[in-house]
C-alpha positions as CSV (number, residue, x, y, z in Angstrom):
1,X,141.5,134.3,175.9
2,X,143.7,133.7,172.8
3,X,142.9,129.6,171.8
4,X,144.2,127.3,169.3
5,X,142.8,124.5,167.7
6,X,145.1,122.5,165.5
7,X,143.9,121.7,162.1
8,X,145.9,118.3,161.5
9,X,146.2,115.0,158.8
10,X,148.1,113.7,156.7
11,X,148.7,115.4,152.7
12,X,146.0,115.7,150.6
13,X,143.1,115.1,152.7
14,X,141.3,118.7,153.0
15,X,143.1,120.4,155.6
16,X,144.1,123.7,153.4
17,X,140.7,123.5,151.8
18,X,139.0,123.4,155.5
19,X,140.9,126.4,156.2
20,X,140.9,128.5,153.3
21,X,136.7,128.1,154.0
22,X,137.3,129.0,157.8
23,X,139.1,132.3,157.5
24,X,139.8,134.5,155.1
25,X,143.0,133.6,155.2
26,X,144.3,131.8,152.1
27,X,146.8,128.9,152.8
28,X,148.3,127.6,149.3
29,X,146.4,124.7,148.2
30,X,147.9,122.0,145.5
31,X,147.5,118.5,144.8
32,X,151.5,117.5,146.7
33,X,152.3,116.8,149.9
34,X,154.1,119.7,151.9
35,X,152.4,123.0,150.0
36,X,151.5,124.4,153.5
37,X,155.0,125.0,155.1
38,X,154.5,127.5,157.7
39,X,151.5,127.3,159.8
40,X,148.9,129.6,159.3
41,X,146.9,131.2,161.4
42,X,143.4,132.1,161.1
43,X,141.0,134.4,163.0
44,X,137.4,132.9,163.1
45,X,134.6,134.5,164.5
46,X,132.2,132.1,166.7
47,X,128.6,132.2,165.4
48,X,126.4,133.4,168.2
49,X,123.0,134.4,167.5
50,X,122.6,136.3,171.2
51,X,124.6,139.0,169.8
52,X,122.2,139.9,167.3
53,X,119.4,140.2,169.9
54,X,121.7,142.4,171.5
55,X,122.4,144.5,168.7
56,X,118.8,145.3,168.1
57,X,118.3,145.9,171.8
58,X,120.8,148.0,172.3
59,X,122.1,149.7,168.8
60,X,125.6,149.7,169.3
61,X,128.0,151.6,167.6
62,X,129.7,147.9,166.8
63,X,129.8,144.6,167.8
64,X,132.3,142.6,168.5
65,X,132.1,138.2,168.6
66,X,133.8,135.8,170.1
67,X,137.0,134.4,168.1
68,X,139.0,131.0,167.5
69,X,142.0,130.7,166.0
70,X,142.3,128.0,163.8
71,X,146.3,126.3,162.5
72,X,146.5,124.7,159.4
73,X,150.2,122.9,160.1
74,X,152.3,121.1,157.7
75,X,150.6,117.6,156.5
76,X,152.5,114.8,158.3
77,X,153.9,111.6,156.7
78,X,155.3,108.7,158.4
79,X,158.2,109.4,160.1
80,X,157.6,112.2,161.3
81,X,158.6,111.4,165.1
82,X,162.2,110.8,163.6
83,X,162.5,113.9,161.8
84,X,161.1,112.6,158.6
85,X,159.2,115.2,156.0
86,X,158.2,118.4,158.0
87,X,158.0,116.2,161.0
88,X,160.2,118.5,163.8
89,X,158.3,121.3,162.8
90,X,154.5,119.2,162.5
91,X,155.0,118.1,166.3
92,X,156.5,121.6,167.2
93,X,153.6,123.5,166.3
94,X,150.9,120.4,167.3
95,X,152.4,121.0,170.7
96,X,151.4,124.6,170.8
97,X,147.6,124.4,170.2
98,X,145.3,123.6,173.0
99,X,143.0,120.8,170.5
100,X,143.4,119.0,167.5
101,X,141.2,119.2,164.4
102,X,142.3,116.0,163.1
103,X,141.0,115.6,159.2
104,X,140.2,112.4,157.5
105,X,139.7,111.7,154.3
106,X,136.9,109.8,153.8
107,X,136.2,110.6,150.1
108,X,137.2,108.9,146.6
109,X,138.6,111.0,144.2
110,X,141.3,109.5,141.7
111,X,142.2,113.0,140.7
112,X,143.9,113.6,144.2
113,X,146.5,111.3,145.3
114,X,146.8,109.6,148.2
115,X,150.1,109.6,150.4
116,X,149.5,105.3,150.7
117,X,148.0,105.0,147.1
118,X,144.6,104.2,148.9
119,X,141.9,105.6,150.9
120,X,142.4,104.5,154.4
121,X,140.9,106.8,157.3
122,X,141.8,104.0,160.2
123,X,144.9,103.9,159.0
124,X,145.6,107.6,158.3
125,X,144.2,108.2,161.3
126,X,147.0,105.6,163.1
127,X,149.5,107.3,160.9
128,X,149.2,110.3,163.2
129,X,148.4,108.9,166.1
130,X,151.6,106.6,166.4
131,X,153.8,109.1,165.2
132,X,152.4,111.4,168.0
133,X,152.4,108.8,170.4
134,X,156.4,108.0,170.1
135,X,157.1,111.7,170.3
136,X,154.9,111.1,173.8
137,X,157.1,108.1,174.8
138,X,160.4,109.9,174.5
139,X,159.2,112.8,176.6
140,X,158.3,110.3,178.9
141,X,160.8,107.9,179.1
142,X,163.5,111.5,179.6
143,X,161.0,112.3,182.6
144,X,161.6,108.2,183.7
145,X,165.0,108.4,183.7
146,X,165.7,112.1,185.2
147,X,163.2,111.4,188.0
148,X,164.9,107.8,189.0
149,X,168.2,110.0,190.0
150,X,166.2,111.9,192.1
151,X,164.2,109.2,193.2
152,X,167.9,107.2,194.7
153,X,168.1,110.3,197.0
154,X,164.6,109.1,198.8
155,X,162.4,111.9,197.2
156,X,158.9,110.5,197.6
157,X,157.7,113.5,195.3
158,X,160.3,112.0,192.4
159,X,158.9,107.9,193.3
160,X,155.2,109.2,192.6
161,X,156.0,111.2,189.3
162,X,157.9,107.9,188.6
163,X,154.8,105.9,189.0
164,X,152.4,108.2,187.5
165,X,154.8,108.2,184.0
166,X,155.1,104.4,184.1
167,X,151.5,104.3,183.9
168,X,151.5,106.8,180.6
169,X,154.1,105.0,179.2
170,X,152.3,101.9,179.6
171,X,149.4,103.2,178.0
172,X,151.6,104.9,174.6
173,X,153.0,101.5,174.5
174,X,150.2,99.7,174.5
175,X,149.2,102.0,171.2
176,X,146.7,104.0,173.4
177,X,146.3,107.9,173.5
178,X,147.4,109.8,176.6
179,X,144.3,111.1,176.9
180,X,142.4,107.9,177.2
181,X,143.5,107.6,181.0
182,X,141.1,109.2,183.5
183,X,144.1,111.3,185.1
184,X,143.0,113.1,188.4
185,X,144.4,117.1,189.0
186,X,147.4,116.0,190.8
187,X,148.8,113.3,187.6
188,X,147.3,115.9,185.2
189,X,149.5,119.0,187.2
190,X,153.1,116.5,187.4
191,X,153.1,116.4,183.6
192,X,151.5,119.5,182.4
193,X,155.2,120.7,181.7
194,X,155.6,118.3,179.4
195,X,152.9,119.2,176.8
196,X,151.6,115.6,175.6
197,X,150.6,115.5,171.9
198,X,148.0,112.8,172.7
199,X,146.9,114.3,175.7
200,X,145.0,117.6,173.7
201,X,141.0,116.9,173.1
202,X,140.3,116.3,169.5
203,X,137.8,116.4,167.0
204,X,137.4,114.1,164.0
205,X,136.2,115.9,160.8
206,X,135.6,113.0,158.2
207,X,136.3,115.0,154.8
208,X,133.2,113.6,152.3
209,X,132.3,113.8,148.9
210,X,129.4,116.0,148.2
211,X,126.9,113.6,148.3
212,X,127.8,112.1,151.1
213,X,127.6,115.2,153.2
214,X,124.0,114.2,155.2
215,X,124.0,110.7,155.7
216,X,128.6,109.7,155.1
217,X,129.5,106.6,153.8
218,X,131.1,103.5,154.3
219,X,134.4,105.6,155.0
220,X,132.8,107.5,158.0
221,X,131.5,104.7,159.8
222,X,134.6,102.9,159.9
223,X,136.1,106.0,161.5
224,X,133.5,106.2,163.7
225,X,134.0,102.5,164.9
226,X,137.9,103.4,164.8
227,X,137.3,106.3,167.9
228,X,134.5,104.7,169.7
229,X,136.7,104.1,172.7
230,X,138.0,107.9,172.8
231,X,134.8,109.7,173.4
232,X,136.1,111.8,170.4
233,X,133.6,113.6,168.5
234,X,133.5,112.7,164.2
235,X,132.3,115.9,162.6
236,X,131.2,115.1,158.5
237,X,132.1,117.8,156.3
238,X,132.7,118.3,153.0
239,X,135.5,120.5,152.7
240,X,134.8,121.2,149.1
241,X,131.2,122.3,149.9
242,X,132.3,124.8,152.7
243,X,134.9,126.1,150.4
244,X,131.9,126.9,147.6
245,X,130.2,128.3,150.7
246,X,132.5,130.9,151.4
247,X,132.8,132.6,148.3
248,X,128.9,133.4,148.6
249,X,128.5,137.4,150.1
250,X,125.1,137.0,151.1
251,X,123.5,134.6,154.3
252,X,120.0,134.5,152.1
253,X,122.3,132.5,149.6
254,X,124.4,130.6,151.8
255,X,120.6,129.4,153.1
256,X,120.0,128.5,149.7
257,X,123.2,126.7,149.3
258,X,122.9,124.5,152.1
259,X,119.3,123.9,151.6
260,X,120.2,122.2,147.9
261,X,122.2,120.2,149.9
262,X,119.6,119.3,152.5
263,X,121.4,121.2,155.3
264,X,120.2,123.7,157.8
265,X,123.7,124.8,158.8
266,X,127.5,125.1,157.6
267,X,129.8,122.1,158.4
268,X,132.1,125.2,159.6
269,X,129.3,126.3,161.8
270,X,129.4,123.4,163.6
271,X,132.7,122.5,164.1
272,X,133.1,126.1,165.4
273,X,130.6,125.2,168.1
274,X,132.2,121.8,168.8
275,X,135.7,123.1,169.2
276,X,133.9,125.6,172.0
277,X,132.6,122.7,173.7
278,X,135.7,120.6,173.3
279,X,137.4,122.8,175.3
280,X,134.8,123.4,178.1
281,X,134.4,127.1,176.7
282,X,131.2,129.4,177.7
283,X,130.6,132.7,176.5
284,X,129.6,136.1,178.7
285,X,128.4,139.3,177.7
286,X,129.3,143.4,178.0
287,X,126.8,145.5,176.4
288,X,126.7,149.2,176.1
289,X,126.3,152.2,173.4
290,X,129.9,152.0,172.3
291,X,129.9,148.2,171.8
292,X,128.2,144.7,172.5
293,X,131.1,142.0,172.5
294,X,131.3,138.3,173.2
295,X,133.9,137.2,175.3
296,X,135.1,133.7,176.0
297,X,136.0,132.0,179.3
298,X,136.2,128.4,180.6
299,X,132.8,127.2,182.2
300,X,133.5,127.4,185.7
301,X,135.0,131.2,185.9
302,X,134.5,133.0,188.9
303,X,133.5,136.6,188.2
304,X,137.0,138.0,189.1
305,X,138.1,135.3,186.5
306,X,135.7,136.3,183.9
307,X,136.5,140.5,184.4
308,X,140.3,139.5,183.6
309,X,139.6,138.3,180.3
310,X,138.9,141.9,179.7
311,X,141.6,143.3,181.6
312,X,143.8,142.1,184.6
313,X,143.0,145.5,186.3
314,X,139.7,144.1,186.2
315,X,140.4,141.2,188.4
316,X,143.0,142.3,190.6
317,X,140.8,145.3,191.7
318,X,137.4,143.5,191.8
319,X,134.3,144.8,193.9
320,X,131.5,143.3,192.2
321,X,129.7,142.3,189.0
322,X,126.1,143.3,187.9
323,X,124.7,140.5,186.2
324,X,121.7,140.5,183.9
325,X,120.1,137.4,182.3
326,X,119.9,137.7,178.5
327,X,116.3,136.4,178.8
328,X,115.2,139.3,181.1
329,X,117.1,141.7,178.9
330,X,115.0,140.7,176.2
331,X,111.6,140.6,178.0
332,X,112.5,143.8,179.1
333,X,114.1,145.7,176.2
334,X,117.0,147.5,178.1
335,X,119.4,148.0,181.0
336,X,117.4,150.8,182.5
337,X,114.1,148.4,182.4
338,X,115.6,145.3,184.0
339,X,117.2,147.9,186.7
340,X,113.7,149.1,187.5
341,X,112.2,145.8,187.5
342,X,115.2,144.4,190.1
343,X,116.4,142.0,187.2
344,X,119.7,143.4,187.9
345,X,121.7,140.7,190.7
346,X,124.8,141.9,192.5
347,X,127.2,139.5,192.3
348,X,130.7,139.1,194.3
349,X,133.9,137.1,193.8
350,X,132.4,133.7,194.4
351,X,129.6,133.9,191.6
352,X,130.1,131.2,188.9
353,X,129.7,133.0,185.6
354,X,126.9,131.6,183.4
355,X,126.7,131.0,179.8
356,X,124.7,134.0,178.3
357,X,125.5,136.7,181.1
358,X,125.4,140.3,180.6
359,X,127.9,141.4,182.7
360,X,129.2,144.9,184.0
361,X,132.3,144.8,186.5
362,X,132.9,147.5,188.8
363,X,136.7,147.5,190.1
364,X,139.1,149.8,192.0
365,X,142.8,149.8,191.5
C-alpha cells in the first residue's frame, strides 16, 4: 500500500528540518518563508523490531520493512484559500495525502523569524485550519448548489446528499473541522469524491527547544488544550535534536544520544508508529530464504485482501493462506518446526488478518 502523510505548518516552524531527519532526502532548509517549493517526497522505513527476530530465525538473503512516505509541502501563510503565497499549490498537494503531520512551533528562538512576529501555536495552528476549512466550504457549498437542481426533479438520493452537506457546512462555519462529525459509511461514501482537507486524521508535532524535549513547556500545553476536542494526538519533538540524530551512523550512539537527553527512543520513532496507528494500519509477515518483508495493510483485511498487497494475482486467484503466529515461530525456531508441531492454521477468505502474521498464500490463476 503506497501511503502519504502530509508534513504541514506554516514557514519557519521545523517542517524541512523534520524531514531532512526523516529521510534521507534533503529538502532546502533557510530561515524565509517559501524555500520548499515543490513537495518532496520521502521514503521512511517503519521501525519494527519483529523483523529482526525474523532475520536471525530465518537468515535471509535480505530484508525488506515496512515504508511511509512522508510530504514536506510548501509552508502556508494566510491566504492561502484565495490563492495567496503558494496557497493553490499548499491545498493541492494537502488534498493528495491520506493524514496530516501538522507542525507547531512551540519553541523561542529570536534567531528564526516568525511569519506573525510572535510565537503563537493556537493561533498558527487556526491559521491552517481556517484556511483549510474555507477551501472545505467552497467544495461544499458547489456540491449544495449542483445537488438542489437535481433535487427540483424529486431525486430523494440528491435531497439526502443535500442534507448531509448542510450539516458539514454547518460545522466549517461554525469554525469546526470536518472530521469532528461522527459521519456513518453512507455520509462518509456521498462525499468521499470530494476530498475534504479537514476531514484527513492528523497528528500534532509541537516543535520544542532542546530542553524541553521530555517534559514541553508552556507552548505545548496550550496546544494541547487547543485540540482537546479533536481526539488529535500532540507528538513533542525537537526537530533540531532528530536532525543531530540523523547524522549519527551507528544505533550504539544514537542510544547514547538520546540517553543525554533522557530519552529511550527517537521523536521520529514515534511519530512513525503514530502515523501507523492514525491510519488504522497493521503489519503482516512473508518469510522465506530469499527475503523476510513487512507489509502494510489496514486492520480489518481479509486474507484475500492482505495477499493483494503483494500482488492482485494473489487475491483474485485465492485458495488459502497458511498462517503462523510469530510467537510460535519463535518458540519453535522455524517453518518446518511449527509444521511438525500443527502451529501451522489453514486459513480461507473470511480470516481477519492479525497484526504480526507470518503469512504464505497459495493462489491459482
Amino acid at each position: 500500500m503506497s501511503l502519504q502523510c502530509g508534513i504541514v505548518g506554516l514557514p519557519n516552524v521545523g517542517k524541512s528540518t523534520l524531514f531532512n531527519a526523516l529521510s534521507s532526502a534533503k529538502a532546502e532548509s533557510a530561515n524565509y518563508p517559501f524555500c520548499t517549493i515543490e513537495p518532496n517526497v520521502g521514503v521512511v522505513q517503519v521501525p519494527d523490531n519483529r523483523l529482526q527476530v525474523l532475520e536471525k530465525l530465518v537468515n535471509p538473503q535480505q530484508v525488506l520493512p515496512a515504508v511511509i512516505e512522508f510530504v514536506d509541502i510548501a509552508g502556508l501563510v494566510k491566504g492561502a484559500s484565495k490563492g495567496e503565497g503558494l496557497g493553490n499549490k499548499f491545498l493541492a498537494n494537502i488534498r493528495e495525502v491520506d493524514a496530516i503531520i501538522h507542525v507547531v512551533r512551540c519553541f523561542e528562538d529570536e534567531n528564526i523569524v516568525h511569519v506573525d512576529g510572535k510565537v503563537n501555536p493556537v493561533n498558527d495552528k487556526e491559521v491552517i485550519d481556517i484556511e483549510l476549512q474555507m477551501k472545505d466550504l467552497e467544495s461544499i457549498e458547489k456540491r449544495i448548489q449542483r445537488l438542489q437542481k437535481v433535487a427540483k426533479t424529486g431525486d430523494a438520493k440528491a435531497k439526502k446528499g443535500i442534507a448531509i452537506a448542510e450539516k458539514i457546512k454547518e460545522v466549517l462555519e461554525s469554525g469546526q473541522n470536518v472530521r469532528s462529525l461522527d459521519l456513518n459509511e453512507e455520509e462518509l461514501e456521498s462525499i468521499h469524491d470530494l476530498h475534504l482537507l479537514t476531514i484527513k486524521p492528523v497528528i500534532y508535532v509541537a516543535n520544542v527547544d532542546e530542553g524541553s524535549v521530555t517534559d514541553g513547556n508552556q507552548h505545548v500545553e496550550t496546544l494541547r488544550e487547543a485540540v482537546k476536542h479533536e481526539n488529535a494526538q500532540v507528538l513533542i519533538i525537537s526537530a533540531a535534536i532528530e536532525a543531530e540524530i540523523a547524522t549519527l551512523e551507528t544505533e550504539e550512539e544514537k542510544k547514547e544520544f538520546l540517553a543525554e537527553y533522557g530519552l529511550e527512543e527517537s521523536g521520529l520513532n514515534r511519530l512513525i508508529r503514530a502515523s501507523y496507528e492514525l491510519l488504522n494500519l497493521i503489519t503482516y509477515f512473508t518469510a522465506g530464504e530469499k527475503e523476510v518483508r513487512a507489509w502494510t495493510i489496514t486492520n480489518g483485511f481479509k486474507a484475500p485482501q492482505a495477499a493483494g498487497v503483494i500482488h492482485s494475482d494473489f487475491e483474485r486467484g485465492f485458495i488459502k493462506a497458511e498462517v503462523i503466529k510469530l510467537a510460535n515461530y519463535e518458540e519453535l525456531g522455524s517453518e518446518s518446526a511449527c509444521r511438525d508441531a500443527g502451529k501451522i492454521s489453514q486459513e480461507g477468505k473470511e480470516y481477519i488478518v492479525e497484526d504480526g502474521d507470518i503469512m504464505h498464500f497459495k493462489f491459482n490463476v
